[in-house]
C-alpha positions in Angstrom: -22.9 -24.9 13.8 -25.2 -27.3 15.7 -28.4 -26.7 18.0 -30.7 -29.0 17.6 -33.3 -27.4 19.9 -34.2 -24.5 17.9 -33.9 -26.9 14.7 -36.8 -29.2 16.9 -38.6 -26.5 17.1 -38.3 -25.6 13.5 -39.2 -29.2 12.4 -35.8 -28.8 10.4 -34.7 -32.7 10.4 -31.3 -34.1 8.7 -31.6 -33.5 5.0 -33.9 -30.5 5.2 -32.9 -28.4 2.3 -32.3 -24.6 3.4 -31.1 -21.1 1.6 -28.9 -18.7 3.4 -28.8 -14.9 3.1 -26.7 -12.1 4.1 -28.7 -9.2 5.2 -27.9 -6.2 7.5 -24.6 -8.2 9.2 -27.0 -11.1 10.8 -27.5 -14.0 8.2 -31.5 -15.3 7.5 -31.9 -19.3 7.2 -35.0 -20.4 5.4 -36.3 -23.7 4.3 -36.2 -23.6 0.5 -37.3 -26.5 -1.7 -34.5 -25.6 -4.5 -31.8 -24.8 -1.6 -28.1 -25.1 -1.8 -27.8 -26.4 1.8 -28.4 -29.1 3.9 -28.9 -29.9 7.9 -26.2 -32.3 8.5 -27.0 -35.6 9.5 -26.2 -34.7 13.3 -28.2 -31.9 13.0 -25.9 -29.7 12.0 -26.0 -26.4 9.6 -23.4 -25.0 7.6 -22.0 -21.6 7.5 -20.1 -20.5 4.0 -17.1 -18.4 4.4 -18.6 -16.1 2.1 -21.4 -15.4 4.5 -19.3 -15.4 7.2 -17.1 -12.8 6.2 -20.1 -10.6 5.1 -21.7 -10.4 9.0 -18.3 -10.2 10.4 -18.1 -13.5 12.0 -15.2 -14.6 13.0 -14.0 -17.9 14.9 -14.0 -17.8 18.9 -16.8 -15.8 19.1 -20.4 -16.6 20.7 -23.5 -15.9 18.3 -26.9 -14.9 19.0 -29.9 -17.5 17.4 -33.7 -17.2 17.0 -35.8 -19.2 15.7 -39.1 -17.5 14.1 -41.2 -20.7 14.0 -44.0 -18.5 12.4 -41.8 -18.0 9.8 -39.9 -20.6 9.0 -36.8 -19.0 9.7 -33.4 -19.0 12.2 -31.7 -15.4 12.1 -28.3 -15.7 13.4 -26.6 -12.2 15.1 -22.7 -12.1 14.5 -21.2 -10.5 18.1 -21.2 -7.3 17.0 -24.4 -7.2 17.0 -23.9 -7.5 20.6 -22.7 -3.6 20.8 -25.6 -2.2 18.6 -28.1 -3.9 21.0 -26.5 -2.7 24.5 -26.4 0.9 23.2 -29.6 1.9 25.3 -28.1 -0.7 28.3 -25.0 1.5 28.3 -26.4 4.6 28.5 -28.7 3.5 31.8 -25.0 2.0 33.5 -23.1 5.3 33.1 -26.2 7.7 33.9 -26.2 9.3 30.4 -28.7 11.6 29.4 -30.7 10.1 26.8 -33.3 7.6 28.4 -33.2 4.4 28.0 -35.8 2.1 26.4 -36.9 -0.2 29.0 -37.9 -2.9 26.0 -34.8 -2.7 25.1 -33.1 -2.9 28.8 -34.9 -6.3 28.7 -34.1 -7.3 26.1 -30.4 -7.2 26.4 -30.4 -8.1 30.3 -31.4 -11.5 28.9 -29.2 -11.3 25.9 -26.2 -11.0 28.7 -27.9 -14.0 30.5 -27.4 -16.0 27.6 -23.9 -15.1 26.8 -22.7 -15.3 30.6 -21.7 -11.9 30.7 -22.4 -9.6 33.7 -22.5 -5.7 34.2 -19.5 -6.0 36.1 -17.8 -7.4 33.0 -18.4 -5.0 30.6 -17.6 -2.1 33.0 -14.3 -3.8 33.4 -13.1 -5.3 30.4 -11.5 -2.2 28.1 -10.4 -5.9 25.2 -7.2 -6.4 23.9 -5.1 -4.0 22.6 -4.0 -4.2 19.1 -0.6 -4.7 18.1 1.5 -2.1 16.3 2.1 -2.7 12.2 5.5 -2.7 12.6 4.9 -6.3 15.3 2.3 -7.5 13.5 4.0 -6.9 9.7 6.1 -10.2 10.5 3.1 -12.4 10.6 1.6 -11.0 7.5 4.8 -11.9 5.2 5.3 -15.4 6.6 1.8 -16.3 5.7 1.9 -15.1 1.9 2.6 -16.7 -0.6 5.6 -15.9 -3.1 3.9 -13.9 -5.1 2.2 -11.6 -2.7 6.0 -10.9 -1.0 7.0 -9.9 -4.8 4.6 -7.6 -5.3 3.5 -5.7 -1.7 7.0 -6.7 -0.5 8.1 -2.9 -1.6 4.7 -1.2 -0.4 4.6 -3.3 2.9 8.6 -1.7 4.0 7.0 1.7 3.0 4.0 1.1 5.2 5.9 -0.2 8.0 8.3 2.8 8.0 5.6 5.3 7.7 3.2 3.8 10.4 5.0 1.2 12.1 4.5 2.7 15.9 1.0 3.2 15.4 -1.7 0.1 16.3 -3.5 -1.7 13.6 -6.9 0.4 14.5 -5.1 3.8 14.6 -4.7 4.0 11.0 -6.9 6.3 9.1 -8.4 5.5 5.4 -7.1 8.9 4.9 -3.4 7.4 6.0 -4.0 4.6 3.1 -5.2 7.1 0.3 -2.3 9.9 0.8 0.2 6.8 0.4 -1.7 5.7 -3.1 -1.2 9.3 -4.1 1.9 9.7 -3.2 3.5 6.8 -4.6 1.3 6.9 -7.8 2.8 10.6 -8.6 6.6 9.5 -7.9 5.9 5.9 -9.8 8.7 5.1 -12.3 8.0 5.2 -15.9 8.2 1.9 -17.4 6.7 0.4 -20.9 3.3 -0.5 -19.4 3.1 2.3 -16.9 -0.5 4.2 -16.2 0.9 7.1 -14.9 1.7 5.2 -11.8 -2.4 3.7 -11.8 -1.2 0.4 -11.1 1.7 1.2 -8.3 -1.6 3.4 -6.4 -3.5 0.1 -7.0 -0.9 -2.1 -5.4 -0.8 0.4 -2.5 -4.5 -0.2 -1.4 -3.8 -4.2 -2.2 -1.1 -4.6 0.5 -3.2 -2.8 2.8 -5.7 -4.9 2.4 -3.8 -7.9 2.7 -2.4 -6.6 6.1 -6.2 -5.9 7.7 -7.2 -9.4 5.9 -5.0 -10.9 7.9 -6.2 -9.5 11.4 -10.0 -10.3 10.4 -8.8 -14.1 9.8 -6.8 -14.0 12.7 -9.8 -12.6 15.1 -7.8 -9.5 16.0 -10.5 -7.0 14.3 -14.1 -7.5 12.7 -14.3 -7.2 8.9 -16.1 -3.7 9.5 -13.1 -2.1 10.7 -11.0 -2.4 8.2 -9.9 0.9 7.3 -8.0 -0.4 4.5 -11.7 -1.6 2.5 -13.0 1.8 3.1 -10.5 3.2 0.4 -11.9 2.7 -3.4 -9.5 0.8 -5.6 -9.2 2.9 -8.7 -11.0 1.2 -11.7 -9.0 -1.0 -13.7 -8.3 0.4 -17.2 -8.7 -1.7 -20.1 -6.0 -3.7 -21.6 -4.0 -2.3 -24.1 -2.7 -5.6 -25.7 -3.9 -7.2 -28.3 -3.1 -10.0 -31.2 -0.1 -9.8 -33.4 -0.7 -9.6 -36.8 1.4 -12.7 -38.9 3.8 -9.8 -40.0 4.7 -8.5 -36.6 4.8 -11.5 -35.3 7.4 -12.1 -38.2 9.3 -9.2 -37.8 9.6 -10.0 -33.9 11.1 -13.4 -35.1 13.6 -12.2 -37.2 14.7 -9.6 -34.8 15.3 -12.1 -32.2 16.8 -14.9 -34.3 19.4 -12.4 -36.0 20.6 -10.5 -32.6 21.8 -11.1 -29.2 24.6 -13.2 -27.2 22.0 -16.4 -27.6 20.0 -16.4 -30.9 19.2 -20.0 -30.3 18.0 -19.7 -27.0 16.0 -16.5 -27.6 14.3 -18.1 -30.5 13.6 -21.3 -28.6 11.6 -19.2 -26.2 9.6 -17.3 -28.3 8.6 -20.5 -29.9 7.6 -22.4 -27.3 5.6 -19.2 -25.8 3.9 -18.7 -29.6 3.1 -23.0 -29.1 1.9 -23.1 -25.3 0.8 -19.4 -25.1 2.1 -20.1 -21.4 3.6 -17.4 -19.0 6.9 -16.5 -18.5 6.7 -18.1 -14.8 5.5 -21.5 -16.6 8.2 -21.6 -18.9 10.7 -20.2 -16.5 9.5 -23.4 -13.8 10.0 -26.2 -16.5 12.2 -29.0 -15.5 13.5 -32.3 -17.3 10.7 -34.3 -15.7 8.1 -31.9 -16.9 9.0 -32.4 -20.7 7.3 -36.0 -22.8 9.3 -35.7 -26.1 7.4 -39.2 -27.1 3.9 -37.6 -27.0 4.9 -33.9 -27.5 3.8 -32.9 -24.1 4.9 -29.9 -21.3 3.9 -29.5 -17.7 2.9 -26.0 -16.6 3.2 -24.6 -13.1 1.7 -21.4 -13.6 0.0 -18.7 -11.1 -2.2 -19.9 -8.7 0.0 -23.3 -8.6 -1.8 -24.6 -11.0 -0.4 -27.5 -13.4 -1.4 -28.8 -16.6 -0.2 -30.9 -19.3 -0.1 -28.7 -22.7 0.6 -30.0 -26.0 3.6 -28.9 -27.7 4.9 -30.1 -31.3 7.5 -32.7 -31.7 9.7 -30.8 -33.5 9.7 -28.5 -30.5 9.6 -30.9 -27.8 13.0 -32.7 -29.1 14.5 -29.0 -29.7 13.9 -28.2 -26.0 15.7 -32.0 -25.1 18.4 -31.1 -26.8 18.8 -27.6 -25.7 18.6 -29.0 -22.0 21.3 -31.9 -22.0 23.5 -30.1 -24.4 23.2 -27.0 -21.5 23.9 -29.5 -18.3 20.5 -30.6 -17.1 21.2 -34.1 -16.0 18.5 -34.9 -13.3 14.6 -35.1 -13.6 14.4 -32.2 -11.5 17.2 -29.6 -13.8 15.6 -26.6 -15.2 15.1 -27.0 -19.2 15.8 -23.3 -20.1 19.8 -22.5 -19.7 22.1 -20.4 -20.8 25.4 -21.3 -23.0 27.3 -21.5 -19.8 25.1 -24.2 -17.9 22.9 -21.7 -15.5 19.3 -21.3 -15.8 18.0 -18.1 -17.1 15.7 -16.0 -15.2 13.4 -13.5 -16.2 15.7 -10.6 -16.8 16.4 -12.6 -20.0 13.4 -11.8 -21.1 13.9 -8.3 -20.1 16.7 -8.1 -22.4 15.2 -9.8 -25.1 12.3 -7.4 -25.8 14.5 -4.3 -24.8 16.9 -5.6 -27.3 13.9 -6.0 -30.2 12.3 -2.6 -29.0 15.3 -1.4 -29.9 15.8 -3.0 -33.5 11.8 -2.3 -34.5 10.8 1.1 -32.4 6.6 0.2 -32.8 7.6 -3.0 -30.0 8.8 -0.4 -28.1 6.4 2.1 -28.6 3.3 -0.2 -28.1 5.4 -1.8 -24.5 4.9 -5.6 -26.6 6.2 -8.0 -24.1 5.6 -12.0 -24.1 2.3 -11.8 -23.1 1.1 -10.3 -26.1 2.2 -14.1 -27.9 -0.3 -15.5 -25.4 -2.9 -13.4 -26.7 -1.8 -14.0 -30.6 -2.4 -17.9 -30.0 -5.0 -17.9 -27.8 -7.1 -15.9 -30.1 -6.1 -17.5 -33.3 -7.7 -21.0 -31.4 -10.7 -18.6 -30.6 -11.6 -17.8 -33.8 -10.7 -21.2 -36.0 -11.8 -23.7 -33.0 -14.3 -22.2 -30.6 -14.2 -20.5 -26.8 -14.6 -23.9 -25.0 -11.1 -24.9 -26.7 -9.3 -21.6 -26.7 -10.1 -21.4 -22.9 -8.6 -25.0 -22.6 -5.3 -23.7 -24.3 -4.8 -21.4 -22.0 -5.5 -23.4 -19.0 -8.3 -21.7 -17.7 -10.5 -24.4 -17.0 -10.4 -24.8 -13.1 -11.2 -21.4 -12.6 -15.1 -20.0 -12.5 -17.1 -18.6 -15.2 -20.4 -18.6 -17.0 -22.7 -21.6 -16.3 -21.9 -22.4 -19.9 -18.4 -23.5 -19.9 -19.7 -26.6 -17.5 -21.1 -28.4 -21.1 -18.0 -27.0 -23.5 -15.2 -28.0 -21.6 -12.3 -29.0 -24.4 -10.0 -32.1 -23.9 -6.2 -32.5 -24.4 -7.1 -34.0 -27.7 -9.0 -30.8 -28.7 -5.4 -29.2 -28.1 -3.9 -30.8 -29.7 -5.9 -30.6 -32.7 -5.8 -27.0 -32.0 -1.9 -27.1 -31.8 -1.8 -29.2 -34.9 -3.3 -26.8 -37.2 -1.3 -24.1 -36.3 2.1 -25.1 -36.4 1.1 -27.3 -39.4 2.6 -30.4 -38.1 1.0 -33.8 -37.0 0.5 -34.2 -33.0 0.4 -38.1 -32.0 -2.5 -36.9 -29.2 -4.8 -35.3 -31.9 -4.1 -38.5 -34.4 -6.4 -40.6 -31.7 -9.9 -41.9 -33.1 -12.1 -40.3 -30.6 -14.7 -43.5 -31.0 -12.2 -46.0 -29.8 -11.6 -44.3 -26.7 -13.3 -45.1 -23.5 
């Protein structure tokens, strides 16, 4: 945003550091030595999203500045604002009862004077109307992404056939929470269920992402959301946990001495005990992805995030083989087949931990699934090599967290070294001398 006549009159030149504050949906700009923010070099000031989104402003709209030059400060009045401040204006136009403060009168005549906008136009402009769910439902799945269609895909269809005639505006919080309750107490039982906690969680998601979508798209302000008034229900610890060596063990066996595809099933659960990746980054590996000469991987994991992870050598030429002897030919073939040539999907791992629940009943009992190997590696690197490294190993690094993990971030050789001690075999990356690199 740019005016440089209330910055003049603030003495705010280009460079000026500043610190910007949410407060009662109009954002407060003061000059602050230690400030996050600049004025631009054109004399312009920034607005984060963050803020944004917090005073409900949204693009297309006109905003209301002052300047407090006493103060040292620019308050900036999202268009909403607008209403709250014409209330008294209003009731003078249609003859209400309730008097009307002159101060006030004034001082929204001259707002409207500043925004162009006459009596006349707000006696005759009713806005836009809304459009139903079931018109504006379309939009919503075409801008998310893969994994938000798998997972609200099934809510959104119920939504749509519940509400679909009804505008975005006309429906109630109330609407939202019967829906949660409803599909919570008819959620099907699975090895992780909550008692259907997480289904009523999901319900109050894709809502959400629906009415997200109207705020970016200007359609409603972030305060009318009906879908942020309901409360998410609080997210219940984790139940999983390390492996002990001996379950872990037993898990092995199970899966090397079972099943259509012993050899396959083993090779996953070693290269998931190795990487401590997800399903979906083992599931996304291709030929190109795989360096067998410095016993490497690359992970596409959630969040289309991609890293390079260690693996041993041993394993790396086990997964070459498995590949070309299965039919991957081109740099972009899947690694992970079955006997038959086609790439397995993740009902194979479905099977595979139905299968072993059914061999050793405390899997089954318990819900263990491949996830629980990422957290058997990832704290065995915790405890024998330190957080900074263990938070490396599981790729975590480009996401936030304490200010700490700025100064411990681990390298691939810090993997590696990791990796290295607990397969027990040599990695060429954590052989490097540290001092002869640049």
């Amino acid at each position: 945003m740019t005016e440089r006549g209330l910055l003049r009159a603030l003495c705010w030149d280009p460079g000026h550091r500043i610190a910007i504050d949410a407060q009662d949906q109009m954002l407060v700009i003061g000059s602050a030595r230690a400030g996050e923010h600049v004025v631009g070099s054109r004399g312009e000031l920034p607005l984060p999203a963050s803020a944004r989104q917090m005073c409900a402003i949204v693009p297309g709209q006109p905003l209301l500045l002052a300047a407090l030059v006493a103060d040292d400060l620019l308050v900036i009045h999202p268009a909403s604002t607008v209403v709250w401040l014409l209330t008294d204006l209003h009731a003078q136009v249609i003859g209400a009862v309730v008097p009307a403060d002159p101060a006030h009168v004034a001082a929204a005549r001259q707002l409207l004077a500043h925004l162009g906008v006459t009596l006349a136009d707000l006696q005759s402009h009713s806005g836009p109307s809304l459009p139903t769910l079931a018109e504006y439902l379309p939009q919503v799945i075409a801008a998310a992404g893969p994994g938000a269609r798998r997972t609200y895909g099934t809510y959104w269809n119920r939504m749509a056939a519940a509400w679909g005639e009804r505008p975005l505006d006309a429906i109630a919080a109330s609407d939202i929470e019967a829906m949660q309750r409803q599909i919570a107490a008819t959620a099907r039982s699975r090895r992780n269920s909550r008692s259907g906690r997480h289904a009523g969680e999901h319900v109050i998601a894709a809502a959400r992402a629906i009415y997200n979508r109207a705020i970016a798209d200007g359609l409603i302000d972030a305060a009318a959301s009906t879908a942020h008034r309901v409360v998410k229900p609080r997210r219940l610890p984790s139940t999983r946990r390390a492996l002990t060596p001996d379950e872990l063990e037993e898990i092995n066996l199970s899966a090397r001495t079972s099943g259509n595809d012993v050899l396959l099933d083993a090779l996953l659960l070693r290269l998931h005990a190795e990487t401590a990746c997800r399903r979906g980054g083992a599931l996304g590996l291709r030929l190109a992805d795989l360096d067998t000469d410095r016993g490497l991987v690359r992970l596409t994991e959630k969040g289309a995030t991609l890293r390079w992870q260690p693996i041993s050598l041993d394993l790396a030429a086990h997964l070459y083989e498995h590949a070309r002897f299965r039919g991957a030919v081109l740099p972009t073939d899947r690694l992970l087949r079955y006997r038959n040539g086609r790439v397995i999907t993740s009902r194979r791992y479905d099977h595979l931990w139905k299968r072993i629940g059914e061999q050793l009943p405390w899997v089954a009992a318990q819900g263990i699934s491949t996830h629980w190997l990422r957290h058997t590696t990832l704290t065995w690197v915790e405890r024998h090599f330190g957080y900074g490294v263990a938070r490396a190993y599981a790729g975590h690094t480009d996401s936030t967290g304490p200010a700490t993990t700025t100064y411990i971030k681990a390298d691939l050789q810090a993997v590696a070294a990791a990796l290295s001690a607990l397969t027990g075999q040599p990695h060429p990356l954590a052989a490097v001398d540290r001092a002869s690199r640049p």
